[in-house]
C-alpha positions in Angstrom: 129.8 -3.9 -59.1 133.0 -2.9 -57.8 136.0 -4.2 -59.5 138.4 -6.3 -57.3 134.4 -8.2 -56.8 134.0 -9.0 -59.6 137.4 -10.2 -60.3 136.8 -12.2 -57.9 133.3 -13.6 -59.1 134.3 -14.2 -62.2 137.7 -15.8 -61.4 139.9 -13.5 -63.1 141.8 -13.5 -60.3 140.9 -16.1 -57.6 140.9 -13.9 -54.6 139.4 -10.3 -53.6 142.7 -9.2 -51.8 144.8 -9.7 -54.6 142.7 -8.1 -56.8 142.3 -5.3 -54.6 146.5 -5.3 -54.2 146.6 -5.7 -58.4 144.2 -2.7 -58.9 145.8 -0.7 -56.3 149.7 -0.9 -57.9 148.1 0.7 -61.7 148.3 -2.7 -63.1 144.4 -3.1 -63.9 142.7 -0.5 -66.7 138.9 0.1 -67.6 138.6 1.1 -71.3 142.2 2.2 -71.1 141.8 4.4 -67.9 143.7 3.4 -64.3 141.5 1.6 -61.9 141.2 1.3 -58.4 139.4 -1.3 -56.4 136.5 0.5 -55.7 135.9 1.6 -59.4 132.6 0.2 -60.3 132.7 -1.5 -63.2 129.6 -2.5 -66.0 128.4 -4.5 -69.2 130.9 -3.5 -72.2 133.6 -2.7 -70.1 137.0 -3.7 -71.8 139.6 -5.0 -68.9 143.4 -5.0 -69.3 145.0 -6.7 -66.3 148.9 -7.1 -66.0 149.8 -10.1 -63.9 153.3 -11.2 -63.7 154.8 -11.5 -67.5 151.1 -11.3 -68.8 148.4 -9.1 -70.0 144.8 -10.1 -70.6 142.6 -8.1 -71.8 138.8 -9.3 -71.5 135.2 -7.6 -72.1 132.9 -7.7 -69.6 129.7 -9.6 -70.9 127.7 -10.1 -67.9 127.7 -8.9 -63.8 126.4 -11.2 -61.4 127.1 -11.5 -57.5 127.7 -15.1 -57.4 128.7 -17.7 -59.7 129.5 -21.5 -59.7 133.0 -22.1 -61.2 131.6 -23.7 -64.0 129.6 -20.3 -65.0 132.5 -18.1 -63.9 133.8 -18.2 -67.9 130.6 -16.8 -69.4 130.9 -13.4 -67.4 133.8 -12.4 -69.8 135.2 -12.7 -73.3 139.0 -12.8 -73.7 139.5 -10.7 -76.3 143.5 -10.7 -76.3 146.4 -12.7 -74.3 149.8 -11.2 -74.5 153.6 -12.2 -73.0 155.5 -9.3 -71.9 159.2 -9.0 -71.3 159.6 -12.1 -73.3 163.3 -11.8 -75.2 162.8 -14.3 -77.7 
């Protein structure tokens, strides 16, 4: 499945055409490589997504092409949630 898709699907980020902008700007990485919208992305996958002062990073446990908001939260595990630029 392509990337800003399942972004999308699995309510990462709410809509395709800002994860397509997000992936496009170098702010999205698959297992620690730059990704692009199109990249297609699998099972095991490790996601780190920079959004505004955040970074998540989130392993990809299952692909589907739909999902109910409910089921959204069982495609990924959040495996680490981090505030950047924070001067504490």
């Amino acid at each position: 499945m392509r990337l800003d898709k399942f972004l999308k699907v699995s309510r990462l980020i709410k809509r395709r055409t800002l994860a397509k902008e997000v992936s496009d700007q170098g702010r999205i990485e698959i297992n620690g490589k730059e990704a692009k919208a199109s990249t297609t992305v699998k099972v095991g996958d490790e996601l780190t997504i920079r959004l505004g002062n955040r970074k998540v990073t989130a392993r990809i446990d299952r692909i589907q092409e739909t999902s109910r908001k409910d089921e959204a939260a069982e495609m990924y595990t959040i495996l680490k949630e981090e505030r950047l630029g924070s001067n504490d």
